[in-house]
N, C-alpha and C positions, 0 to 999 in steps of 0.2 A: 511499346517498341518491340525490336527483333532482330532477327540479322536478316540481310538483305540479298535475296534469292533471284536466279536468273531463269528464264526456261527459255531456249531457244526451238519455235515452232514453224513451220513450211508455213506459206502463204498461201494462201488460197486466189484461183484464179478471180474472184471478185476483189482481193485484198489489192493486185496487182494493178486492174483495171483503174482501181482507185490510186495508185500509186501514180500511175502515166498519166492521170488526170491533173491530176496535181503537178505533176514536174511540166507537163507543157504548158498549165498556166502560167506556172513560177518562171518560163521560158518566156513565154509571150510579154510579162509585166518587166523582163528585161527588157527585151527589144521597143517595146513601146518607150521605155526611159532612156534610148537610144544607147545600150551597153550590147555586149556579143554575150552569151549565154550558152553552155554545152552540154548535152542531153547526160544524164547521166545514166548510168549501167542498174537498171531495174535490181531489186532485191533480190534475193530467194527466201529470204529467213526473218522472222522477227524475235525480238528479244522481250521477254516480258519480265520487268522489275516487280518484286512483292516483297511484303515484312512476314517474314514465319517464326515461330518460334524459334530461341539460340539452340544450338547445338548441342549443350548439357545444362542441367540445373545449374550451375556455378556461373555459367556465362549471362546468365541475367539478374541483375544486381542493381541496388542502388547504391552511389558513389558521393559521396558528397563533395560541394568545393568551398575552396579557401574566397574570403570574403571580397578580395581583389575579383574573381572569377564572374563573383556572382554579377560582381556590378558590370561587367565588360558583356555577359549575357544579357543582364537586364537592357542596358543599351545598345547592342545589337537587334533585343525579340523587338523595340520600340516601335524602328521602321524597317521590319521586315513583314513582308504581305505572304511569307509561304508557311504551306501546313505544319512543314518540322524545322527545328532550327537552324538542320546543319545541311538543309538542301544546296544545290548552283543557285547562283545568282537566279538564273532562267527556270528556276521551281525544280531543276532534274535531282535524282537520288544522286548523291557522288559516289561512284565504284570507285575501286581500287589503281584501275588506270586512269582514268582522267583526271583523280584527284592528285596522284601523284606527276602526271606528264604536266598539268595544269595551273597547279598551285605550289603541290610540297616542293620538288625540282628546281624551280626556279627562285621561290624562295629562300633553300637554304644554298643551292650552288652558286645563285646569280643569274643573270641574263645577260646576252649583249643586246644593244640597242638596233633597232631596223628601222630602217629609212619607210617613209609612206612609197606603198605600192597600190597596183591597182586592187582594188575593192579589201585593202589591206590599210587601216589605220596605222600612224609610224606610233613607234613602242620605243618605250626610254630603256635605260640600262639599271638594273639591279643588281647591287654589290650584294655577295654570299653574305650570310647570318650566319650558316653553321656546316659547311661542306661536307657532303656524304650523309647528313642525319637521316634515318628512315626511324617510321612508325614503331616498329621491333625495339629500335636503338632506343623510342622516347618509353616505351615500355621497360626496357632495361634499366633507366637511369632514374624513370620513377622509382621500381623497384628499390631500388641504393641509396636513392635521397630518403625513403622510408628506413632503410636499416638503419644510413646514419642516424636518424632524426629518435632511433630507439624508441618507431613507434611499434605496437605488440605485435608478435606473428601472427593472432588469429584477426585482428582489421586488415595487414597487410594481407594473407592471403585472402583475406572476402576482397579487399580494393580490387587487386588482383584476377577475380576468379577464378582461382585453383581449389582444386578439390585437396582437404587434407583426407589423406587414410591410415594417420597415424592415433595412437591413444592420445594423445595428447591433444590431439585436433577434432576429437570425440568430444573431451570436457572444457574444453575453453572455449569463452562464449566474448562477443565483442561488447564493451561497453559506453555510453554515453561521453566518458569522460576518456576514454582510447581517440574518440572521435573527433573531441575538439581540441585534444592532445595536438593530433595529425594534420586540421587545421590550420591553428595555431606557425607549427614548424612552417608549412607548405605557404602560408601568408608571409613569414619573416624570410625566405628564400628571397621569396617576389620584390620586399622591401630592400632586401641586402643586394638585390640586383639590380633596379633601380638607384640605388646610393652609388654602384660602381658605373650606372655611367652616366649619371650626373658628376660623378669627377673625373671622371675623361675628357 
């Protein structure tokens, strides 16, 4: 894996050609299914997704998870047909916008409900989970839930990836039993929240 890289490049006049080929078909297989159809505004630019290497040595890590996780991944990778786990639905990389306009947002804020329109499926109503959470925020409260959990500074800062530059972050080293310490805690979380809303 990697972090996920954009290049935005000019089109070339065959790229274009190809573009209007395609949108008049996509035009014509409207009108043949007797719908109206609107020519849409040619490109100028294409965006090209890639995996490159992270940003610093710190940022690429292995993370382990608690045993709840593993299982919710394993039945997730089951009946999934795409190359990485945490692709769209439709095989696309998730960026940082659509993941968030698309999924996070309406997740944790809620939804309101929309009636069926044209070439628009109607969509239910989602009550909020957690208003306002963002990514940073679940990074933060990871962070916390490990101080509470008094797991060691040198696993949290590896979970983490922060670089230490102190002495002390010179000689301490992570160990086996640091890890399923960390575990351990990060599973009985899972359990003890579960327990609370089974008795709600």
């Amino acid at each position: 894996m990697g972090a996920l890289h954009e290049i935005e490049s000019e089109l070339t006049d065959d790229e274009i050609e190809v573009w209007r080929q395609r949108e008049a078909a996509r035009i014509e297989r409207a009108l043949q299914a007797g719908k109206t159809s609107r020519a849409r505004k040619a490109p100028k630019h294409r965006i090209e997704l890639f995996l490159d290497p992270p940003k610093n040595r710190t940022s690429a890590r292995e993370v382990d998870v608690p045993p709840f996780l593993v299982r919710k991944l394993t039945q997730h990778l089951k009946t999934w047909e795409h190359e990485y786990a945490f692709f769209t639905p439709g095989g696309q990389w998730w960026r940082r916008g659509n993941f968030t306009r698309q999924q996070l947002r309406p997740a944790a804020d809620g939804r309101l409900a929309l009636p069926a329109s044209r070439g628009h499926a109607p969509r239910e109503a989602w009550e909020p989970i957690l208003p306002g959470f963002t990514m940073r925020g679940a990074r933060h409260t990871h962070d916390t839930w490990m101080k509470e959990d008094r797991v060691d500074r040198a696993l949290r800062f590896s979970t983490m990836g922060w670089a230490v530059a102190d002495i002390e972050g010179t000689y301490e080293h992570v160990t086996p039993q640091m890890g399923q310490d960390r575990l351990a805690a990060l599973q009985a979380r899972w359990e003890r929240a579960g327990q609370a809303v089974q008795a709600t």
